[in-house]
C-alpha positions, 0 to 999 in steps of 0.5 A: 152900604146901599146907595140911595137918592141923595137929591132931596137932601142935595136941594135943601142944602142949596136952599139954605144956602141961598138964604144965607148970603154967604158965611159959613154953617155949622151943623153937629148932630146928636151925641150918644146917650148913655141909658145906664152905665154902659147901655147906650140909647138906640141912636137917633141923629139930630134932626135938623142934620139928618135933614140936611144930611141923611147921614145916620151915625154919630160923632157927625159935623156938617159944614155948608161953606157957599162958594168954597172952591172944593165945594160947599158941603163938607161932613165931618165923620168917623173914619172907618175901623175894622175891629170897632167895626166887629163889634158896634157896626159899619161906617161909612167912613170919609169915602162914603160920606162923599160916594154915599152921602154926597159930601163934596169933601171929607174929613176924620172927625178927629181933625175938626180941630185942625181943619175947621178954625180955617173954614172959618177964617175971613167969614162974615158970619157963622149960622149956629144953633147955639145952646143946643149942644153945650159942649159943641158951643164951647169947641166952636168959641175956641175955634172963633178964638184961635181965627182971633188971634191971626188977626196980625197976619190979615186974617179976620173971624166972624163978626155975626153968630146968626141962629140957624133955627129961624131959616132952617126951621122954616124950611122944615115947616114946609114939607116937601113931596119926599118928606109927606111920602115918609109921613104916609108911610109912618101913618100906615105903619102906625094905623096897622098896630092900632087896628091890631089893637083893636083886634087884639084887646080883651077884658083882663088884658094888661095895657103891656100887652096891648102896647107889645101887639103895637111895637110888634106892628111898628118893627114889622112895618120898618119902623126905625123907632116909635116916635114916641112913648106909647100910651096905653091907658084904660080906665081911669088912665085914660084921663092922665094925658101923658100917661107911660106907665102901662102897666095896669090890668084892662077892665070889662066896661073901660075905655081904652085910649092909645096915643101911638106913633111910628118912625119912618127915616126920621119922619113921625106920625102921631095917631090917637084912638079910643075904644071900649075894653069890651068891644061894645061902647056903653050909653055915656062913653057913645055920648062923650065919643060921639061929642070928640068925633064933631069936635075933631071933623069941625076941626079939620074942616077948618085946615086949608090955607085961608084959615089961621093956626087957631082956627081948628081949635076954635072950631073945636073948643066950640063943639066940646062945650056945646056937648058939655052942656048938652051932657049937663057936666056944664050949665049956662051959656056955652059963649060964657063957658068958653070965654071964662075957660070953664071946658078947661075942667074936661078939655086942658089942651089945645087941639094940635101941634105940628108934625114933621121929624119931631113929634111937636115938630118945629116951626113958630105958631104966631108971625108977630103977635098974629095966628099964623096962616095955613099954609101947603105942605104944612102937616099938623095934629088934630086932637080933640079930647075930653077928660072926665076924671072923678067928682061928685058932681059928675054922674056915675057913668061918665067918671074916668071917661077919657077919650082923645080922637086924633089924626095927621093932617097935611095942608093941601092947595085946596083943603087938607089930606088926612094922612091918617085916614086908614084908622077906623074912628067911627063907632060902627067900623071900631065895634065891627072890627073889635068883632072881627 
């Protein structure tokens, strides 16, 4: 196995630590899955351990003990095996825990139940993210129990379970230099298989073969996984916000809106286009396009680091019912619209979620009961859309007209960075590259 930098993941564990105040962490990563009978999910570690860990294999425990004598960090893992080896692959086994992945001590992950109840004797408290793995929480109460019942000998077990979430996501709110790195990467590597896209899709085309066109740009770029189910939808799909099913045949004269990501080392990027089946947008489907575009510029304007979380979408919803009414599709007041929700017909979601190893990545929204304010290394959707499904009220050109526009955008000291920015979303660079 290859050595890598394991610096990055060395800091994180030290300030984790140092928010702690001594006790003891236990992190598990994720289980296999099993995706029918004895087909498993391509794995995919837990997030909050492969931050702090890098280590990519399953049937994992990570331990942070400040202050141990041995040292801090202690992984729990499988042990080598030369025939499982043959036929699931290698392991990095408890030496390369320690010489690969910078574990301070190493044990079989079969003699947790020997070797943890110790760790956890005469600690104040345990930081655990109880609930996460149900059958985890049960082991970890047994092993509270067993450290209960030396309480004769002199020996006390922790008294405090304190949720590890609230510190840990805090710090994966924040993105360091190494981890914006990977989003760029995950940006660029997804940017390439929508500009294929665009270069690629034809009238009577099925939405499958745009999405191959995508996955086969994810893989070649080094992509570990897409980072989420693509959407491909034309027409009318393009009007159903989690549509997966891509399974329908390309029209000439449709939209087609692609919401699709890539995975790089654990870090997403979430990008969304839409273009014309055709290469050539019609009157109505510039007019909308043109109207998200505004939407999604006044929208990033507002990411710097004097402005709350809801701003964007303010900024947003604004432009989306003022080119409502400009369209017709709403009349009156665009101050009464938007108080009364009335763009909520065309425009039901909000403008962004935060972006990091997870697609709708962790970190709270509100401190209290107040918008959170922006601040750097923060990384954030912004993606405004509007939908305008079928309707009798609705003129005939602007029926199953869905178009969504969004970009990764970083927090930066002095305004943001669009991580995404290679992606062509201006109506002449698509139209030119469509002919391309």
């Amino acid at each position: 196995m290859p050595v890598m930098d394991q610096k990055p993941f060395a800091e994180r564990r030290r300030d984790l630590m140092a928010q702690m105040g001594g006790g003891i962490a236990i992190i598990p990563t994720a289980p296999v899955r099993k995706r029918n009978r004895d087909v498993e999910f391509p794995y995919r570690p837990d997030s909050d351990f492969y931050y702090l860990t890098h280590f990519p294999e399953p049937d994992a425990v990570a331990v942070l003990v400040p202050g141990r004598e041995h040292g801090a960090y202690i992984l729990f893992c499988r042990e080598r095996n030369p025939e499982k080896e043959i036929w699931d692959g290698r392991r990095a086994g408890v030496d390369g825990a320690r010489e690969i992945y910078g574990a301070d001590d190493a044990f079989p992950i079969d003699d947790i139940d020997e070797i943890l109840p110790g760790l956890l004797e005469n600690r104040e408290k345990v930081f655990y993210s109880m609930g996460r793995f149900r059958g985890f929480d049960q082991r970890l109460m047994g092993w509270v129990n067993e450290v209960r019942g030396k309480s004769r000998n002199g020996v006390h077990a922790p008294g405090e379970f304190v949720d590890l979430n609230h510190i840990l996501h805090e710090m994966r709110l924040i993105k360091r230099p190494d981890e914006l790195k990977l989003m760029r990467r995950a940006c660029k590597v997804a940017g390439a298989g929508h500009r294929r896209a665009m270069q690629m899709c034809r009238p009577g085309m099925m939405e499958y073969e745009i999405e191959a066109e995508l996955l086969y740009e994810f893989k070649k770029g080094g992509a570990s996984f897409p980072a989420y189910s693509p959407i491909v939808g034309g027409g009318a799909n393009g009007c159903i916000l989690h549509y997966t099913e891509n399974r329908a045949e390309l029209k000439d004269g449709d939209l087609l809106l692609i919401d699709a990501g890539a995975e790089m080392d654990g870090y997403a990027s979430d990008i969304t286009r839409t273009f014309p089946v055709n290469g050539r947008y019609s009157g109505e489907q510039r007019a909308v396009y043109e109207i998200v575009l505004a939407a999604q510029a006044a929208a990033i304007e507002q990411v710097r680091p004097s402005k709350h979380w809801n701003e964007p979408h303010d900024s947003a919803v604004r432009i989306l019912t003022q080119g409502l009414r400009d369209l017709g599709l709403l009349k009156g007041e665009v101050d009464g619209h938007i108080e009364n929700g009335d763009y909520k017909r065309f425009y039901m979601h909000r403008t962004g979620h935060w972006l990091g190893m997870d697609v709708h990545d962790v970190g709270d929204y509100k401190i209290a009961d107040d918008w959170r304010m922006l601040e750097p290394g923060m990384v954030l959707t912004v993606e405004p859309g509007l939908y305008i499904a079928d309707g009798k009220d609705i003129p005939a050109g602007f029926r199953h007209t869905g178009i969504r526009i969004e970009d990764d955008v970083a927090v930066t000291r002095d305004g943001c960075e669009v991580l995404s920015r290679e992606v062509p979303k201006r109506i002449d660079e698509i139209e030119a590259l469509m002919r391309s």
